[in-house]
N, C-alpha and C positions, 0 to 999 in steps of 0.2 A: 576522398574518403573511400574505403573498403570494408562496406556495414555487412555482419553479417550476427545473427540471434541463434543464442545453443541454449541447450539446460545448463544452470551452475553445477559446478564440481567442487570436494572438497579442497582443491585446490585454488578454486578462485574465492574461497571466504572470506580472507584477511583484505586480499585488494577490492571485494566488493563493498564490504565493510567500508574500507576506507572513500570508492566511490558516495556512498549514501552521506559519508562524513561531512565529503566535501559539498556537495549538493547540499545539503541541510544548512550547514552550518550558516549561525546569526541569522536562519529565514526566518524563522516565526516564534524563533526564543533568543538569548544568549546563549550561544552554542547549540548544543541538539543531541536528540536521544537517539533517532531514528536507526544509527546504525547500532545500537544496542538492543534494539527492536527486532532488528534483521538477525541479529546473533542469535539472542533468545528464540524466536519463533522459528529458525531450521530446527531444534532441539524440543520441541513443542509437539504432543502428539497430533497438533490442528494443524501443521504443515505439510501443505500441498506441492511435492518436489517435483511434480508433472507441468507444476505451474510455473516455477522459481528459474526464471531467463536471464540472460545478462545479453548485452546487446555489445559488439567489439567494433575498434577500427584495427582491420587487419589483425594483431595479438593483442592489443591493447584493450581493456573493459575499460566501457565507457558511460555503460547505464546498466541496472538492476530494478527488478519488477518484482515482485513475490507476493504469496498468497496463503490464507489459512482457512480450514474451514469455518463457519459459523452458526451459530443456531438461532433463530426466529421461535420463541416462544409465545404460545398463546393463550389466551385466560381461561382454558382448558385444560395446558399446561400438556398441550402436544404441541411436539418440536419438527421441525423443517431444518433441512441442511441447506445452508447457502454459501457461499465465498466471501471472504473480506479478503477485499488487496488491500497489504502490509501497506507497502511502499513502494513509490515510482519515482526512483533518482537516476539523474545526469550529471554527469560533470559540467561544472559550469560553462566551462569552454566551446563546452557542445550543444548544451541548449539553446530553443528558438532557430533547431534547424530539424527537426522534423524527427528527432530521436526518440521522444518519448513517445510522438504516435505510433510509430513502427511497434516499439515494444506493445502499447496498450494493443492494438491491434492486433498483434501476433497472439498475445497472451486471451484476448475472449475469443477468436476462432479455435485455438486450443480447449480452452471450459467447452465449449461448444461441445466437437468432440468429445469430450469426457462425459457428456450429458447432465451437469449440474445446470441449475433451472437458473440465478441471478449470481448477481456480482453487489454488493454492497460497498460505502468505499467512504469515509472522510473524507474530502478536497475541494476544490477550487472551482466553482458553478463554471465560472466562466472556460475552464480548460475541457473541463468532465461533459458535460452537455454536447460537444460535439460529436461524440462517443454514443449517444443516446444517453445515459443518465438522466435521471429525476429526482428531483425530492420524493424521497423516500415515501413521503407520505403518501402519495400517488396509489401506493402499494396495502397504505394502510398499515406499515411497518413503523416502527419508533427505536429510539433510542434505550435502551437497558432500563434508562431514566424516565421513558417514557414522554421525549420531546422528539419534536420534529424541528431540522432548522434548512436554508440552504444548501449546507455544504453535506449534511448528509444525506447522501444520494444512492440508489439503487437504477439498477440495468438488467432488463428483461434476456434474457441469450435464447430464448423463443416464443413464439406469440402465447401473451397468457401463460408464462411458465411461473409468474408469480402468482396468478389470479387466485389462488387457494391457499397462500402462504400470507400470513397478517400476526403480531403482535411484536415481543420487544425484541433484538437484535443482544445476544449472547457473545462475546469474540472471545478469544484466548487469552492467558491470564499473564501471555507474555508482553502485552501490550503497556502492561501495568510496570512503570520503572519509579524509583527509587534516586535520592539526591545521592545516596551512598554509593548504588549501582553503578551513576553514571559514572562518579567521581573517578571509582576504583576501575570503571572500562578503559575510561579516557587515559590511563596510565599505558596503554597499551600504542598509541600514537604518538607522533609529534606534536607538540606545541601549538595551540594556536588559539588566538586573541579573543573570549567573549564581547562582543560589542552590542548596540543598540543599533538598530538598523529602523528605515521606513517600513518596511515590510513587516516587523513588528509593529509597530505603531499604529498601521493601518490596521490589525487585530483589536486595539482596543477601543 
């Protein structure tokens, strides 16, 4: 392989898109939204283009990372800027070879420099934790809802750069999709089979 990580161009939208397709699809629904996610949120004034990488072998995209900004509000009802990463896909082909850490890695050294203070993040305790990630609560941060669970986790990008930020977790409203949306995206691709998978099941 010949790895190397750029910023997306409006050029690589369609096949990034279609990367996050493939990566998603049947993981944690029948079928998946994620690459309509990806769509919606470059178009979103909470998108972070300093942050939005794709990771190549040689010409080929073979993963995408992207990010938005967030708000942490508090029962004050003063607000904190933070980051939510969108989405972290592979192609399948290429996952469980060390793709998706390049990206995560590349991508908080980057926030770093940009001087944004966390990373917030829905995912996989077990993946996200090696990264530093914590439950959220750590932080004293919550969910919109006002829950705390595992899989939402937050990441300090300097010592105590959350220590003064605390209440609910605001993200962009492009997160937010629609059975109609998906329906009418998915016309944009080729074919392919909703099924039921473990990895759904292990969700319920």
């Amino acid at each position: 392989m010949d790895i190397g990580i750029r910023l997306e161009n409006k050029e690589d939208f369609k096949e990034v898109e279609n990367v996050i397709r493939e990566a998603f699809w049947n993981v944690y629904k029948s079928g998946c939204d994620e690459h309509l996610i990806v769509h919606k949120l470059r178009k979103s004034s909470e998108f972070v283009k300093e942050l939005d990488f794709v990771i190549c072998d040689e010409e080929k995209i073979i993963g995408n990372i992207i990010y938005s900004k967030a708000k942490v509000i508090n029962e004050d009802k003063e607000e904190f800027e933070v980051l939510c990463m969108a989405r972290l896909g592979v192609l399948p082909s290429y996952q469980s070879k060390g793709i998706g850490t390049l990206l995560m890695n590349h991508s908080v050294k980057i926030a770093k420099n940009l001087k944004y203070k966390g990373i917030i993040i829905f995912g996989n305790p077990k993946y996200y934790h090696r990264f530093g990630f914590k439950n959220a609560k750590n932080y004293n941060i919550q969910t919109s809802w006002g829950e705390n669970f595992e899989e939402f986790m937050a990441l300090e990008l300097y010592e105590d750069s959350l220590k003064d930020i605390s209440g609910k977790l605001h993200f962009s409203q492009a997160f937010e999709i629609t059975e109609e949306e998906i329906k009418e995206f998915e016309k944009r691709f080729p074919y392919k089979e909703k099924l039921l998978t473990d990895t759904q099941l292990k969700k319920l």
